[in-house]
GUGU-978313 format. One record per residue (C-alpha): x, y, z. Coordinates in pm, whole numbers, plus 50000, padded with zeros to 5 digits. Example, Ala and Ser with C-alpha at 12.3 -4.5 7.8 and 13.67 -1.06 7.14 Angstrom:
BEGIN
512304955050780513674989450714
END
This chain:
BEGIN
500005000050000502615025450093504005017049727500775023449593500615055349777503725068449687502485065649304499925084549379501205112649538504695113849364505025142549086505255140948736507975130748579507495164248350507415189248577510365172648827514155168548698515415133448767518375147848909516405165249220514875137149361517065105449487516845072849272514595043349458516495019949624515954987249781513224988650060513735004350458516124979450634515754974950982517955000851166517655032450891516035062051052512715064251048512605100850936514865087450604512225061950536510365079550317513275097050173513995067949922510415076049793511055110249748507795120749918507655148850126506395155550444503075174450343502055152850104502305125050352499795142650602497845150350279497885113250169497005099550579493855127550573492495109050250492585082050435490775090250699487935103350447488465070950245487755050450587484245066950600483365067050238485435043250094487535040049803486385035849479488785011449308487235013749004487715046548929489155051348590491865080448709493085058648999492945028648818495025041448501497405061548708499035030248870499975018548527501415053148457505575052548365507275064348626511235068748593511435070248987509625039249036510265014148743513285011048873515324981849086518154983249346521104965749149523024961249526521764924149602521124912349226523864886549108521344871048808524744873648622525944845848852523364820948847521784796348625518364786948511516024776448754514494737048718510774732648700511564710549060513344732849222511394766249183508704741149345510814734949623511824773349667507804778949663507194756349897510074773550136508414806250099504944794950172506894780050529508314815450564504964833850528503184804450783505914810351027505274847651064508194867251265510274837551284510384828350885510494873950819514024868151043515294835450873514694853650550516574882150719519174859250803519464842450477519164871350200519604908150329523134903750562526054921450408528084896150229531184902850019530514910649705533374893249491532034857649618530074837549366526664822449502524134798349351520954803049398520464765449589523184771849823521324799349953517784778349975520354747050124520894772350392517614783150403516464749850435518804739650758517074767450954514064757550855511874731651073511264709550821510044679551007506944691951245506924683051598504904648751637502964643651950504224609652107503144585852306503654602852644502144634152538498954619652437498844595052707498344629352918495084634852816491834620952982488564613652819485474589452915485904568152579487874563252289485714582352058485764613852313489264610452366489974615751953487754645251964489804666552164491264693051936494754687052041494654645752036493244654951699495544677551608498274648551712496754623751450496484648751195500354655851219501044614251263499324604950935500624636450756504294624850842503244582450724502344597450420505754613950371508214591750528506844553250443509244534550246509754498550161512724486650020514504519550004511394531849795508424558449948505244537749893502664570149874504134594449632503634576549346499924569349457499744605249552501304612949162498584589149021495794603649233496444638449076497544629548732494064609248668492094635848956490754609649133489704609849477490564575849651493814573449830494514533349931496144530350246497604495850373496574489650710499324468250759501574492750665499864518850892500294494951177504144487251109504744525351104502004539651324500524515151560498544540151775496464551751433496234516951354494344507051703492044537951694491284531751345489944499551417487744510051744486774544551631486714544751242484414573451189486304603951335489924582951265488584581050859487694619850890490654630950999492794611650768491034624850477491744660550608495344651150642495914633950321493914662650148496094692050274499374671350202498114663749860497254703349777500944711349932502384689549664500204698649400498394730449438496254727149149494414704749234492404726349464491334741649152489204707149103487134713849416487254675349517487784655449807490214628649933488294595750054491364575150251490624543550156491634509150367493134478650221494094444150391492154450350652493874419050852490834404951012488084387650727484424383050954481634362950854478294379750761476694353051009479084364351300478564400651296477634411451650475044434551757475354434552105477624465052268479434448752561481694478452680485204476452845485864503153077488944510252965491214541652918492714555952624496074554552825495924521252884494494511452526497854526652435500244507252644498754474352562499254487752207503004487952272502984451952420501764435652073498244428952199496414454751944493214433051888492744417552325491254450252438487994471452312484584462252322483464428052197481644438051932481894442751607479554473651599480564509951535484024489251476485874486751159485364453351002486074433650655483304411550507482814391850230480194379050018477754376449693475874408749602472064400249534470614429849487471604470249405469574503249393469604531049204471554562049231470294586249495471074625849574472074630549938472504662650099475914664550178476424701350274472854719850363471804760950338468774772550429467094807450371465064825550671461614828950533461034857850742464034882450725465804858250377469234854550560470954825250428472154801250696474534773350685476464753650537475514722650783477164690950745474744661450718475404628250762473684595150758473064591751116471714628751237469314648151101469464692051098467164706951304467604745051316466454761951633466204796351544467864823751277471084839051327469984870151181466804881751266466624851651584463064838451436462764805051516461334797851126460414784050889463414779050709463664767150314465994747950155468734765949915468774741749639470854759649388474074765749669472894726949844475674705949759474514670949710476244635849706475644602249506473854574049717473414537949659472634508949892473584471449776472224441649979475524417950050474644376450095477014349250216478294332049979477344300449827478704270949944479164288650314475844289050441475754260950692473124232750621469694236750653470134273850743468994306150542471804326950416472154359650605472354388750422473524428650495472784463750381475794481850215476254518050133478234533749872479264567749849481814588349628483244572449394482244535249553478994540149322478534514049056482074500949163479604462949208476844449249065474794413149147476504383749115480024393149160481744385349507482944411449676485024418949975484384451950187486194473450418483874496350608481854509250944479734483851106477194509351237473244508351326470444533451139467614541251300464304521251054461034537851053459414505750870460864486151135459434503851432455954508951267455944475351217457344460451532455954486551748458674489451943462144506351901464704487751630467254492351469468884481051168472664476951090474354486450819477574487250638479204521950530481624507150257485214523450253487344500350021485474475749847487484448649591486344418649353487464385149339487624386448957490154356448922489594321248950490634310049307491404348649416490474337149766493294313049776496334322749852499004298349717502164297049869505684288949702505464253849849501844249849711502444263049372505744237749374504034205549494501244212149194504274216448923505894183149037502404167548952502004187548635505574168448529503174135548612502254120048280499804101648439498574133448598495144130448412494434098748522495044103648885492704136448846489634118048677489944088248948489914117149207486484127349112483774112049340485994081849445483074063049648481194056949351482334027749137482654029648710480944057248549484504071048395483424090748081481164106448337483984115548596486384129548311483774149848177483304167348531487114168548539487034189448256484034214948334485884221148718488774232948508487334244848183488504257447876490114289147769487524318647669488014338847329487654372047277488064377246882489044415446807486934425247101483584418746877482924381846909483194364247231483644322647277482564310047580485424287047761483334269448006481334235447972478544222347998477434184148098474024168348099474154136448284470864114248172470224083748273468654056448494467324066148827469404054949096472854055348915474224084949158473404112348905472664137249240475534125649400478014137549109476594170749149476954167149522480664159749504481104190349272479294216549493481644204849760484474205549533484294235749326485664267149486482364285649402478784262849288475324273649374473064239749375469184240149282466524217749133463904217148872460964216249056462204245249291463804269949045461834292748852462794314948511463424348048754465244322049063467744311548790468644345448577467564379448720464464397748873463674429248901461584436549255460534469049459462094476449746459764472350012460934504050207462364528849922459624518449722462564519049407463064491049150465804471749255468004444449056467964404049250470154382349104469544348849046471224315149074473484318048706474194353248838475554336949177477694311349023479674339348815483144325248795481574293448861479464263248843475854261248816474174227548943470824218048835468854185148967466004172248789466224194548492463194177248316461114183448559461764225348449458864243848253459494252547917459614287448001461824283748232464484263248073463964287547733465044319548006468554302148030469184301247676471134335247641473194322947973474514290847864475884303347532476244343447523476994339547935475044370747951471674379748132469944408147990466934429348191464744450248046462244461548302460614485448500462724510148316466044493848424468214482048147471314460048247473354434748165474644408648433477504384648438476834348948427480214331248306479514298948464479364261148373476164247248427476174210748495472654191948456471264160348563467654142548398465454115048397464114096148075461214098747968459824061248019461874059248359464554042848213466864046447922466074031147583468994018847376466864011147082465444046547027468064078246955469154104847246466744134147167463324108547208464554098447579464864128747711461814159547683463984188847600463764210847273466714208947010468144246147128468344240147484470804203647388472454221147150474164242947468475734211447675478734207047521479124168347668475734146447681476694116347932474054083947914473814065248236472624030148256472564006048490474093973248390476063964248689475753922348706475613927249103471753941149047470933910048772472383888649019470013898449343467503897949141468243864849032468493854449418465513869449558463423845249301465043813549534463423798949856466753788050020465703752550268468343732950439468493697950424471163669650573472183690250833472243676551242469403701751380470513694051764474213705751712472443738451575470273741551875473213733552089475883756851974473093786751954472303780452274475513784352396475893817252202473223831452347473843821852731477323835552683476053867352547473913872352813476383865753084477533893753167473963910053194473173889053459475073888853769475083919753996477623947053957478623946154308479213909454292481373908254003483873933354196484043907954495484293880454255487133897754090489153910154364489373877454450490473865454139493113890654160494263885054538494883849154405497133858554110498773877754351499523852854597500573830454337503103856854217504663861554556504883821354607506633820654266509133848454384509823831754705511253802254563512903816054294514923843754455514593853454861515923883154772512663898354599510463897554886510493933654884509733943954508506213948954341504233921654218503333929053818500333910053654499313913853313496343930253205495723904252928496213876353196493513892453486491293893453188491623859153053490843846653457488093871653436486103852553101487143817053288484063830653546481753845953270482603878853340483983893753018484063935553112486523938153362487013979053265484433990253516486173968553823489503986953728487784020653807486194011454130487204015354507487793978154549490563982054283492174017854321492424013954742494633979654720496253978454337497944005254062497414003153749499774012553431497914018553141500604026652902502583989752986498923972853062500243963553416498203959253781500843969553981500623954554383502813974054582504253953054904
END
C-alpha cells in the first residue's frame, strides 16, 4: 500500500528533473532512521499528512477502486519507480532455475509466510546480511541454507504426550482438538516418510491420484500398523472420526504437493486395504458389551503387541472386513451432503451444515433476525452427494446346512457408486454401524434398529481361486504333479471316488471344474470357455451325488433343482424395494455362480419357460433385463452342469438320444458333453436272480444247531446277569489269588525279591476274568475295590501290587 501511495502522490515526471529527487532503492532495512524512510520515495512531508487525511475520508466513504483516474494512474511510467536496486542482484551469477526446484523454493516461501516473525528473520538471516561482494553464490546454496534453519520435520505428539490426556471413551478422547491435532500431524508424516525397500510407497499413489484427479487414496493397514501403531488401534475401534481426519490430512498434504488440484474442488476419501481380520456375515455382532477402559491404557497394551485383546466385543461401530455375493443394488440417489437454508422471514441465508447419515438438521432459530422459522431449503448453493445401497449375501457354498443365508445392507458413496453389481463377490472394508428404521418400528411397534455397512474400500474377486492364497510350496508341489504323465488319470479317478465305474462321466466333470480357455476375437465376438454336461440316465445311478461331490468341490457352485427353480430364481428379477419403494436388481442363481458352476437337479422336471430363460446364459453367458425402466446386463460366466430322467423311467437303447429325454433341440444344443447313464452292473441281475430262490436246508444235524446257539446266546447274556457289586468281589478275589501266586513264585525263585512289586498282566487278569463269565473287567478297574489295594499302568497294561 505505501508503494501504491507513493504513486499516487509522487510528481510528474514532466514537471520534476530526475536529478532533484534521489533514485529508489531497495526497501527500509531494519535500523535506517525512520525520518529517512520515506526519503527513498522522494515524498515529502506534506504530502504524507495530505495522503493519511484521504485516508481518513476514504475510511468513512470508501475507496472507489474502480475509478478510471486511479485505476490508470498506477499503470502510469514512472522513471522514479520502474526502477530496481542493482546492490543484492547477482542474476549474472546464476543459472536457470528447474521446474523442481522453483517448486521446492515455493514451497520454502509458503513456510516463511506460515511462520510469521520467525520465517520474516530467517529470510533476514538468509538474504539481506552484508556479504562480500566478489564471492560467487548459487541460487540453491542459499535455499540449502535456508532449508537447515528451517523446521522441516513438524513436531509429532508421542506417546507420552497423548497418554496425558483424559477422556470417558475412545471416541471422546479423539475429539479433543489437540489429540486430533496429534493424529492429523502422525498420518501427515506416514504419508511422507513410508518406504519399503529403500522406495516411498505414497508418492507415486499421491502422483497417480492427481495425474488421473481421482479421489481415493489406498492406504495399507498393515503398513499403517508397522509405522503407526497408535492410528492403527484407533482406526479399528473408532473408524468414523479416525477416517475423517485422515482424509483432512491426506487432502492438505496432497494440495501442498500439488496446488492445482484445489482448483478441482474435490475431496480425498482415505481408503483401507488388507484390513487383517476377514468376519463372517453370520458372525457380525450386535450386542455393545463395553470395556471400561482408558485411552492410556488402550495405548500401552498397544506397545505390548496385543492390538486386537482390548475394546469392546463387538463388532459394531468397529471397523470390520466382510465378504460375500451381492444380490441385489439400487439406484443412484442425491444426498444432501452440505445443507443452506434461507430465513423465510428476514431471507438470511444460513449454513452450510454438514449432514450425515446418522443425524438429522434441526435449526432452532435464525442467526439474523433470531426467528425461530420456517426455514427453506437453498437448492441451487445445496451441495449434494451420490447414494446407493447394495444388499451383501454369504456366499454360496458357506451357508451352513439347513440354514437361510444371512444377508447385509451396504452403502456406497463417492466414487464407491457402481464400483459392484449382482453376482460378483465382493470383499468390503467399512463401518459396522446401526440406522435408526422407521418401517421397522411401525411395524414392530417397538424401538429397532437396523445395521448397516458404510463401505470404505470395496474389491472383487475377479480371478479364478482369488480367495486362495497359494504359497511357494503349494504352487511347487502342483508343478511336480503337472511333470506327472499320468497326471490326468490320477485327476479323473479323484472325482467322486466312492462311487464305482461311470469314467466318461467323471472325466467329463474333470474337465468342466477346470474348463477351457475363453476367446475374445478383436473385442467383437466372444467364445465362451466353460462347459457344459448333461448327465441322463437311469434313476438310481448316483446322478445327484456327482453334482453333490462338485458343489463340495468347486471353489464357488450354487446347487438348485427343477421343481424349485423358477425362470426369475435362475437369471435375474427385478423387485421393489419394500421400504424405498425403488426398482431394485435380485440376482439369480446363474448370476451367483459367476466365475463358477451352476448345478441343476432334475432338469426335466423345468417348465418350458423356464428352461427357454437360460438360453442367452449358457451360450452368450450374459443375462439381459429390460424392466421397469432398468436396462442392464449381468454376468453369468459359469458352467452349468445338469442332471435328467428319461422319459419312460429308464433309458432306451433302441430309440436315439433326443426321444429319451423331453427337451427342445436349442436348449441340447448348449451342453457341450451329453453323458448316458445306465445301469448294467451284474451285482443288480444277480440279486435279482436270488431273491426269486426259497433257500431250505436239508442233511444238516438240527441238535448241534440248537446246541451251539444256545451256547451263544447264554454267553452273550452273561455278563447282563450277575450283579455289579458281585462281580467286583468276585474279581478282587480273582486278583488276590494271582497275587499270591506271584509272591509264592518269587519266594522260591529268589529270597531276595520279597520286597519288590508284584506285576500281573492286564491280558492275563482278563483271561481269569472270562474263565468266570465275566467278560468287562474295565468298570472293576475304576472302582474303590481296585484303586484302594492295586495301581494300574495303562501305558505297559500292568496291575501293579505294591508290598
Amino acid at each position: 500500500t505505501e508503494r501504491k501511495r507513493a504513486r499516487e502522490v509522487s510528481p510528474d515526471p514532466a514537471s520534476t528533473p530526475p536529478s532533484d529527487t534521489p533514485p529508489l532503492l531497495s526497501p527500509p532495512r531494519a535500523g535506517d532512521q525512520e525520518n529517512n524512510d520515506f526519503e527513498d520515495y522522494g515524498l515529502l512531508e506534506e504530502e504524507i499528512i495530505k495522503d493519511d487525511a484521504s485516508e481518513e475520508e476514504m475510511d468513512s466513504e470508501g475507496e472507489n477502486l474502480f475509478d478510471g483516474e486511479l485505476m490508470d494512474r498506477d499503470y502510469q511510467p514512472n522513471p522514479l519507480l520502474d526502477v530496481y536496486d542493482t546492490e543484492d542482484i547477482d542474476d549474472d551469477f546464476h543459472e536457470p532455475m528447474s521446474f523442481d526446484a522453483r517448486r521446492r523454493a515455493e514451497m520454502i516461501m509458503d513456510q516463511l509466510d506460515q511462520m510469521g516473525a520467525q520465517g520474516e528473520q530467517l529470510y533476514e538471516d538468509a538474504f539481506t546480511k552484508p556479504r562480500n561482494k566478489r564471492r560467487r553464490r548459487r541460487v540453491h546454496n542459499e535455499f540449502q541454507e535456508m532449508e537447515n534453519k528451517l523446521v522441516v520435520e513438524e513436531e509429532y505428539m508421542d506417546l507420552e504426550e497423548i497418554s496425558t490426556i483424559k477422556a470417558p471413551s475412545i471416541t471422546e478422547w479423539i475429539k479433543i482438538p489437540a489429540v486430533r491435532s496429534g493424529i492429523y500431524q502422525q498420518f501427515s508424516n506416514f504419508l511422507r516418510t513410508y518406504v519399503e525397500n529403500g522406495k516411498s510407497i505414497y508418492g507415486p499413489r499421491i502422483e497417480e491420484l492427481t495425474k488421473d484427479q481421482l479421489q481415493s487414496l489406498k492406504v495399507n493397514y498393515n503398513h499403517l500398523k508397522k509405522s503407526k501403531e497408535i492410528l492403527a488401534l484407533f482406526l479399528k475401534e473408532s473408524p468414523n472420526e479416525m477416517l475423517n481426519i485422515f482424509d483432512e490430512s491426506a487432502y492438505d498434504f496432497i494440495v501442498e504437493i500439488h496446488r492445482g488440484y484445489k482448483k478441482l474442488g474435490k475431496e480425498v476419501r482415505v481408503r483401507i486395504t488388507d484390513f487383517p481380520v476377514i468376519h463372517n456375515i453370520r458372525e457380525l455382532r450386535w450386542v455393545s458389551l463395553h470395556c471400561f477402559i482408558s485411552p492410556v491404557m488402550a495405548l500401552v497394551l498397544c506397545t505390548n503387541e496385543l492390538l486386537f485383546v482390548v475394546g469392546r466385543q463387538t463388532n459394531l461401530n468397529n471397523l470390520i472386513r466382510v465378504s460375500g455375493v451381492i444380490t441385489r443394488r439400487t439406484g443412484v440417489f442425491p444426498q444432501l451432503k452440505y445443507v443452506k437454508y434461507n430465513c423465510a422471514k428476514c431471507g438470511g441465508l444460513l449454513g452450510p451444515y454438514t449432514q450425515d447419515i446418522q443425524n438429522e438438521i434441526k435449526l432452532n432459530h435464525c442467526i439474523h433476525c433470531q426467528s425461530k422459522g420456517p426455514f427453506i431449503l437453498n437448492t441451487e448453493q445445496t451441495v449434494y452427494s451420490d447414494y446407493q445401497k447394495i444388499t451383501l449375501q454369504e456366499s454360496p457354498g458357506t451357508v451352513p446346512a439347513g440354514r437361510l443365508p444371512r444377508h447385509r445392507e451396504v452403502i456406497l458413496l463417492g466414487e464407491l457408486i457402481d464400483s459392484a453389481k449382482p453376482g460378483e463377490e465382493i470383499e468390503v472394508t467399512g463401518v459396522y454401524r446401526n440406522n435408526f428404521d422407521v418401517s421397522l418400528n411401525i411395524k414392530n411397534g417397538f424401538p429397532v434398529f437396523a445395521t448397516v455397512i458404510e463401505a470404505n474400500y470395496i474389491s472383487k474377486k475377479e480371478d479364478l481361486f482369488a480367495s486362495y492364497q497359494l504359497t511357494e510350496d503349494d504352487k511347487r508341489i502342483i508343478q511336480d504333479l503337472a511333470a506327472d504323465d499320468k497326471i490326468s488319470r490320477k485327476i479323473f479317478r479323484s472325482i467322486a471316488p466312492s462311487i464305482f465305474g461311470h469314467d466318461d462321466i467323471k472325466r467329463a466333470i474333470a474337465l468342466s471344474l477346470f474348463g477351457g480357455v475363453p476367446k475374445n476375437i478383436q473385442d467383437k465376438h466372444r467364445l465362451r470357455g466353460d462347459i457344459n454336461i448333461l448327465m441322463l440316465g437311469d434313476p438310481g445311478t448316483a446322478k445327484s451325488q456327482f453334482l453333490k461331490y462338485v458343489e463340495k468341490t468347486a471353489h464357488r457352485a450354487v446347487f438348485t433343482t427343477g421343481q424349485g427353480a423358477s425362470a426369475v430364481g435362475l437369471t435375474a428379477s427385478v423387485r421393489k424395494d419394500p421400504i424405498t419403494r425403488e426398482w431394485t436388481l435380485e440376482a439369480g442363481a446363474l448370476v451367483l455362480a459367476d466365475k463358477g458352476v451352476c448345478l441343476i437337479d432334475e432338469f426335466d422336471k423345468m417348465n418350458d419357460a423356464d428352461r427357454t430363460s437360460i438360453h442367452e446364459a449358457m451360450e452368450q453367458q450374459t443375462i439381459s433385463i429390460s424392466k421397469a425402466g432398468i436396462n442392464a446386463s449381468l454376468n453369468a460366466r459359469c458352467a452349468v452342469i445338469a442332471a435328467a430322467n428319461p422319459i419312460r423311467g429308464r433309458y432306451n437303447t433302441s430309440i436315439p438320444f433326443s426321444q429319451n429325454v423331453d427337451l427342445t433341440e436349442p436348449i441340447l444344443s448348449r451342453f457341450d458333453v451329453l453323458c448316458v447313464v445306465k445301469d448294467t452292473d451284474l451285482l443288480r441281475k444277480y440279486i435279482i436272480y436270488a431273491k426269486q430262490i426259497t433257500p431250505q436246508l436239508t442233511h444238516l444235524d438240527e441238535a448241534m444247531v440248537s446246541e451251539l446257539y444256545s451256547n451263544l446266546r447264554k454267553e452273550c447274556f452273561a455278563q447282563y446277569i450277575n450283579k455289579a457289586k458281585d462281580q467286583h468281589e468276585l474279581l478282587l478275589h480273582v486278583l488276590n489269588s494271582l497275587v499270591r501266586e506271584k509272591i509264592r513264585i518269587q519266594r522260591v525263585g529268589n529270597a531276595n525279591t520279597r520286597d519288590v512289586n508284584i506285576r500281573i498282566n492286564v491280558s492275563e487278569f482278563r483271561t481269569q476274568a472270562k474263565n468266570h463269565n465275566i467278560h468287562n473287567i474295565e468298570q472293576f478297574l475304576q472302582s474303590d475295590e481296585f484303586t484302594n489295594h492295586f495301581l494300574l499302568d495303562q501305558e505297559q497294561g500292568v496291575i501293579i501290587k505294591p508290598i
